[in-house]
KOLFI-420820 format. One record per residue (C-alpha): z, y, x; residue number from 1. Coordinates in steps of 0.001 Angstrom, whole numbers. Each point is the difference from the previous one (the first is absolute). Example, Ala and Ser with C-alpha at 12.3 -4.5 7.8 and 13.67 -1.06 7.14 Angstrom:
BEGIN
<z->7800 | y->-4500 | x->12300 | i->1>
<z->-660 | y->3440 | x->1370 | i->2>
This chain:
BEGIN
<z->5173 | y->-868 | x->-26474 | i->1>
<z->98 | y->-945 | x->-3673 | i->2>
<z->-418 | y->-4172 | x->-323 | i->3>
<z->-2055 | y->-1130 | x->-2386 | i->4>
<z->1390 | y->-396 | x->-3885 | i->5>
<z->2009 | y->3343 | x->358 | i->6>
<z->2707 | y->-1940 | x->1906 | i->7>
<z->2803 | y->2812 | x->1369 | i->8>
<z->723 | y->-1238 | x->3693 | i->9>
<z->1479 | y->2530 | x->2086 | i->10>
<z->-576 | y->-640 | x->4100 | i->11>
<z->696 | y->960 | x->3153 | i->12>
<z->-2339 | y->2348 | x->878 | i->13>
<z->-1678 | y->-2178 | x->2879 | i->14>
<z->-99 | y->-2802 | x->-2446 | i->15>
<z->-3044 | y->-1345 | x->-2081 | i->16>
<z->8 | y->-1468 | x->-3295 | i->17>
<z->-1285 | y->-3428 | x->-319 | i->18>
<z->-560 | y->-2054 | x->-3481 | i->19>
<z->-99 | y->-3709 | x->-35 | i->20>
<z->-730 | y->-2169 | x->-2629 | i->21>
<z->2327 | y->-2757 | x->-695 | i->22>
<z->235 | y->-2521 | x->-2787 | i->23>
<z->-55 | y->1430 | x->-3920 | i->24>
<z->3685 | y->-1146 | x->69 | i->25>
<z->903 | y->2774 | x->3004 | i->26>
<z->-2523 | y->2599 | x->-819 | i->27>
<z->-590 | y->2252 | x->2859 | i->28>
<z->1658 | y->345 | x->3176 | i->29>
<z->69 | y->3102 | x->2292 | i->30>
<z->256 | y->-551 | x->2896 | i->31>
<z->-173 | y->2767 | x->3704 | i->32>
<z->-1720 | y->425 | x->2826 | i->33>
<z->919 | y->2820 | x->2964 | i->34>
<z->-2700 | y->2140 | x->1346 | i->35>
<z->889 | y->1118 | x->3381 | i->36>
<z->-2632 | y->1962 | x->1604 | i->37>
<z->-562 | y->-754 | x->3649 | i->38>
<z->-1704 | y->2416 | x->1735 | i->39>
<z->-2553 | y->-160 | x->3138 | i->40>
<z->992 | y->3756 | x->2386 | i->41>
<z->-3220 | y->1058 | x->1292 | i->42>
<z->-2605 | y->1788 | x->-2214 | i->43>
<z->2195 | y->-1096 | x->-2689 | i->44>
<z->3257 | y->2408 | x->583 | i->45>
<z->-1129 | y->1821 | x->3091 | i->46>
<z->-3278 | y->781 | x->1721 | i->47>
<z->-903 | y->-1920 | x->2957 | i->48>
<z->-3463 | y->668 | x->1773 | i->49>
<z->-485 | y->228 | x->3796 | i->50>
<z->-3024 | y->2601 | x->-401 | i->51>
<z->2575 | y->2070 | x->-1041 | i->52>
<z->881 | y->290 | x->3586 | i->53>
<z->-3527 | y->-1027 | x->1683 | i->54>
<z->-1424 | y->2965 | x->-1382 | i->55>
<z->1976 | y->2618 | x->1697 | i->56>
<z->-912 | y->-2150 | x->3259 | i->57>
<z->-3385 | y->-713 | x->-719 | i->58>
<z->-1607 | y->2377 | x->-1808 | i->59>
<z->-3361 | y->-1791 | x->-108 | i->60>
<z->-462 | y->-2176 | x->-3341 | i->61>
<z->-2290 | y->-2515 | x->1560 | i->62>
<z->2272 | y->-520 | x->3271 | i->63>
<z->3116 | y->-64 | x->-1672 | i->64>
<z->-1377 | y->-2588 | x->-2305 | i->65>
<z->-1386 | y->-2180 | x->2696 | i->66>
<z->3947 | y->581 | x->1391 | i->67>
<z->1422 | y->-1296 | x->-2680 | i->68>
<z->-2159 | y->-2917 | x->-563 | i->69>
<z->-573 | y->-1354 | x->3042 | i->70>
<z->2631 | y->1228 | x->2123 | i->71>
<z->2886 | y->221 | x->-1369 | i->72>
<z->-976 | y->-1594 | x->-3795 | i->73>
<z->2045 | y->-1384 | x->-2716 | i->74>
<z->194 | y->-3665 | x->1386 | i->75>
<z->1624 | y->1179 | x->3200 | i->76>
<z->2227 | y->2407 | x->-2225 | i->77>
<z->1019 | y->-3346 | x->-1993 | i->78>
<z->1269 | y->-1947 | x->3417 | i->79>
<z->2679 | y->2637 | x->-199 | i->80>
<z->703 | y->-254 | x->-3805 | i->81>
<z->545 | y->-3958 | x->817 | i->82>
<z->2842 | y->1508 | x->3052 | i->83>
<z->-1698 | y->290 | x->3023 | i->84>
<z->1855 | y->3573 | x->1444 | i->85>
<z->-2179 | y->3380 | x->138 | i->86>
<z->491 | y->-142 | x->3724 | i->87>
<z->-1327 | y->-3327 | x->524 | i->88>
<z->-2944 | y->268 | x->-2607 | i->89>
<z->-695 | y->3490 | x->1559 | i->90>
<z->129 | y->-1266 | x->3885 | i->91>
<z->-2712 | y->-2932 | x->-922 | i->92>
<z->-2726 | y->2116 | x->-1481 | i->93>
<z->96 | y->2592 | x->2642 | i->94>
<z->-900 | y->-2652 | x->2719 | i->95>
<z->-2317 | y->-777 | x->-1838 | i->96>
<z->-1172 | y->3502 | x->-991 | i->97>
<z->1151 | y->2012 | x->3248 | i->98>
<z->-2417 | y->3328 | x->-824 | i->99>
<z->1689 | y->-21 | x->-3076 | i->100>
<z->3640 | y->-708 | x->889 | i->101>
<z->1664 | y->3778 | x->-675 | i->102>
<z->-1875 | y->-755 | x->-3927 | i->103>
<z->1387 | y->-3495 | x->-453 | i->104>
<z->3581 | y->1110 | x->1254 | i->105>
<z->-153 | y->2752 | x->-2352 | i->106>
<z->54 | y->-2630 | x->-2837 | i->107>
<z->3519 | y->-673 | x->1174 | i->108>
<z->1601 | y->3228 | x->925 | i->109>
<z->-1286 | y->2286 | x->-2931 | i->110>
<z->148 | y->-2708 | x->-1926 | i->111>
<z->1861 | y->2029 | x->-2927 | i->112>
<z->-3251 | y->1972 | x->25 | i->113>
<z->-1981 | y->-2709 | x->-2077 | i->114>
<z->2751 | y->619 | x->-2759 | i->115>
<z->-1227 | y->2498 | x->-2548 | i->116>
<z->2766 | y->208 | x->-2525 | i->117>
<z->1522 | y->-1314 | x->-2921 | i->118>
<z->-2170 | y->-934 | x->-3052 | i->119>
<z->2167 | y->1912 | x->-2355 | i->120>
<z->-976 | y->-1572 | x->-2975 | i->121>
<z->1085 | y->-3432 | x->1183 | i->122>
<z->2995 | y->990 | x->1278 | i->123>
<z->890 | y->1927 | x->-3345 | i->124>
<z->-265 | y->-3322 | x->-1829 | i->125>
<z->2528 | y->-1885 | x->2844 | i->126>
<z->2478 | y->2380 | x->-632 | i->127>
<z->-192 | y->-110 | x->-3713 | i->128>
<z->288 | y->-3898 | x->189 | i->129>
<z->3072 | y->746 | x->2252 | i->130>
<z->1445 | y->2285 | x->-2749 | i->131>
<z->-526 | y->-3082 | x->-2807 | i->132>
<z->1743 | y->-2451 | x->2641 | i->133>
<z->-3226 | y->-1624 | x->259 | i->134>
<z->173 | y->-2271 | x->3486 | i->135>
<z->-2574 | y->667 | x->2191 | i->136>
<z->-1744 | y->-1997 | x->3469 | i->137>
<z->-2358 | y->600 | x->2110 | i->138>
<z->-2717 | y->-2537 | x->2126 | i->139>
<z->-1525 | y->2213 | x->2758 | i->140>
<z->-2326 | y->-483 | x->2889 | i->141>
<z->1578 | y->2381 | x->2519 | i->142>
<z->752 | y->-472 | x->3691 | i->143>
<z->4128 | y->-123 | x->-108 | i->144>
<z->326 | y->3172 | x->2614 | i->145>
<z->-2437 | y->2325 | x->-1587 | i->146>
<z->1430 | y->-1054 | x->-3447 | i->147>
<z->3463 | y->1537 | x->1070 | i->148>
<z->-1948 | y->3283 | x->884 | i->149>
<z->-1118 | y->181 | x->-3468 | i->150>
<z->3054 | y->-1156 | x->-1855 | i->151>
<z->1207 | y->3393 | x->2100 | i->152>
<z->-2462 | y->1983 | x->-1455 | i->153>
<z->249 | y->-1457 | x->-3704 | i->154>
<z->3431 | y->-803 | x->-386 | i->155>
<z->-877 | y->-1793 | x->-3850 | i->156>
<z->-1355 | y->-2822 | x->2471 | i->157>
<z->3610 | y->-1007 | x->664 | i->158>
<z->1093 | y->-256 | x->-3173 | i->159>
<z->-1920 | y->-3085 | x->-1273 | i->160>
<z->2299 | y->-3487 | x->-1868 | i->161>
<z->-1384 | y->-1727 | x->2918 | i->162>
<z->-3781 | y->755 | x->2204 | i->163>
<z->-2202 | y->-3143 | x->2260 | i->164>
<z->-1412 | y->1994 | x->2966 | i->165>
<z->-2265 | y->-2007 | x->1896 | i->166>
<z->1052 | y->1235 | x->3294 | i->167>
<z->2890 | y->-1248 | x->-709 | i->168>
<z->-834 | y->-3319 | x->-961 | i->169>
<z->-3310 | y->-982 | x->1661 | i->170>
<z->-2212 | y->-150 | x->-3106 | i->171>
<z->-1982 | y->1978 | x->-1683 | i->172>
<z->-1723 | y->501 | x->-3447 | i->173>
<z->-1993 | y->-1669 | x->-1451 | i->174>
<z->1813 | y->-3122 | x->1429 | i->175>
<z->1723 | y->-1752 | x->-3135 | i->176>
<z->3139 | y->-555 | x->2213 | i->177>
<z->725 | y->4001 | x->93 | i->178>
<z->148 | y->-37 | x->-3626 | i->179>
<z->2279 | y->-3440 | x->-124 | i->180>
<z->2018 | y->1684 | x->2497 | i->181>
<z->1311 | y->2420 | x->-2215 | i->182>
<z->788 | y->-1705 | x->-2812 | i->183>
<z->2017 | y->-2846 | x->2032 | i->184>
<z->1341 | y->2835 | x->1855 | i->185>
<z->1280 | y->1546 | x->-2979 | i->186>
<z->829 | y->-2187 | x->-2712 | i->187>
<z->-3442 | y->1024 | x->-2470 | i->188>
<z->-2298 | y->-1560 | x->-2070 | i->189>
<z->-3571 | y->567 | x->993 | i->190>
<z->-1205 | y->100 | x->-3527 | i->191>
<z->2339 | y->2632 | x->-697 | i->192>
<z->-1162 | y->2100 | x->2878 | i->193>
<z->-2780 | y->2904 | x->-593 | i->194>
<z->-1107 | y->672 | x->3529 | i->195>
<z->-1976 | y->3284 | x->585 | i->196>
<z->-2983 | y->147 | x->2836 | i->197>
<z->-3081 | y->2022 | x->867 | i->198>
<z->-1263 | y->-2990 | x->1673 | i->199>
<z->-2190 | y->-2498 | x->-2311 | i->200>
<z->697 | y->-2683 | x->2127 | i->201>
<z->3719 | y->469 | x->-139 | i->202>
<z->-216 | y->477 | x->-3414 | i->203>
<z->-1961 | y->-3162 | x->-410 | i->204>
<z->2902 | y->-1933 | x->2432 | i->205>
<z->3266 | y->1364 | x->-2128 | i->206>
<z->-1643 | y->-1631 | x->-3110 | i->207>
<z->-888 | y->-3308 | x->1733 | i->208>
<z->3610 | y->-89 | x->817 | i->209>
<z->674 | y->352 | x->-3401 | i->210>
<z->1009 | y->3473 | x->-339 | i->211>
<z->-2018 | y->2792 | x->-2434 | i->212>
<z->-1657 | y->2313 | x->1998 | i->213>
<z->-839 | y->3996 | x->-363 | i->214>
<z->-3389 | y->853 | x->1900 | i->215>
<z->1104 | y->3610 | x->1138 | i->216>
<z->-2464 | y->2758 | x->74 | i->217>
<z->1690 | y->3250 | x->-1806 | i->218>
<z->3862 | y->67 | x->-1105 | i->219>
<z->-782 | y->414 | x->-3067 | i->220>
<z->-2129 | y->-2963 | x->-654 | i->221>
<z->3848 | y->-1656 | x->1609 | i->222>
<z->1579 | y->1807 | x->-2771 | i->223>
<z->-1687 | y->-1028 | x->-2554 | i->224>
<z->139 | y->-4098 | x->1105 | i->225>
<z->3750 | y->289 | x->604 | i->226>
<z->166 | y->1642 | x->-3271 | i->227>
<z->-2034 | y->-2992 | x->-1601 | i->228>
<z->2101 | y->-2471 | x->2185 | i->229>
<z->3274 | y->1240 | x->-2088 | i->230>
<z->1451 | y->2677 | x->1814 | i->231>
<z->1849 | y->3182 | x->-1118 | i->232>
<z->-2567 | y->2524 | x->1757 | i->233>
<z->-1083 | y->3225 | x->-1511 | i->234>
């Protein structure tokens, strides 16, 4: 980026350009701000959707949805994002579902089913911030064992600066304490964070901890914001 008045400051390519006006006596100062991108994993870098599986099993729209909402919904899918093990979460609903116990434990043990690949375009511009040295995190709502079944299937999941699962840690997005997590975790400045979500509400949370904030919906609508936010993309 070109500051104002024609000024020639060369940066790091993860660094911003930021004037300040000072006294007449100093002129202008430049001063620089990081962007590191912090990414959310699901829907952002790879698909995640359990009808992906439900519909080989329940070939009925109207059931399946019904399954999926009031059987096994999100909310019960969240108790094991905050930890609570598969096996556990999967043993409770089938008491209390019994007809519908082989369904429910399928959640579990084809659980890799409700994967439905990488979202190329996203993971194109990770690996292009990896080539410009760019440091890159992660803040995820994933259950800790099924996240190690995906990091197996996507190895660019392991490769992060530094990622919050909330398995792991026992909260979960949009709580502001995931997002203050990682930055006492790691050493960053939330303003100079860009965190990337397809969740509104998460989105909303990063920037009420004082981070900016990418509302995800195509890569390159991601592209183009990192791009604006100072970095070296194509």
């Amino acid at each position: 980026m070109q500051p104002a008045g024609g000024l020639n400051c060369p940066f790091n390519a993860h660094l911003n350009a930021t004037i300040l006006r000072t006294p007449k006596s100093q002129g202008l100062r430049v001063t620089t701000r990081r962007t590191i991108p912090v990414f959310d994993i699901g829907n952002v870098l790879i698909r995640w959707d359990p009808h992906c599986l439900y519909r080989k099993l329940i070939p009925d729209e109207a059931e399946r949805h019904d399954f999926l909402t009031r059987i096994c919904p999100g909310d019960w899918n969240l108790e094991m994002d905050r930890g609570k093990p598969f096996a556990q979460g999967v043993a409770e609903r089938a008491a209390l579902f019994p007809d519908k116990a082989e369904l429910i434990r399928a959640y579990h043990e084809r659980w890799v089913e409700t994967l439905d690949g990488a979202i190329d375009g996203t993971v194109a511009i990770l690996e292009e911030l990896r080539l410009l040295r760019v440091p890159c995190y992660a803040i995820t709502n994933f259950n800790h064992e099924t996240f190690d079944i995906a990091a197996g299937h996507f190895p660019f999941l392991k490769s992060f600066e530094g990622i919050v699962v909330s398995g792991r840690e026992g909260v979960l997005k949009p709580d502001l304490a995931i997002y203050e997590l990682l930055c006492r975790r790691h050493g960053l400045e939330a303003a100079d964070c860009l965190f990337i979500d397809d969740s509104a509400a998460n989105v909303a949370a990063a920037r009420a901890a004082g981070m900016r904030a990418h509302h995800f919906s195509r890569p390159e609508g991601l592209r183009a914001d990192l791009r604006a936010a100072g970095l070296a993309l194509k």
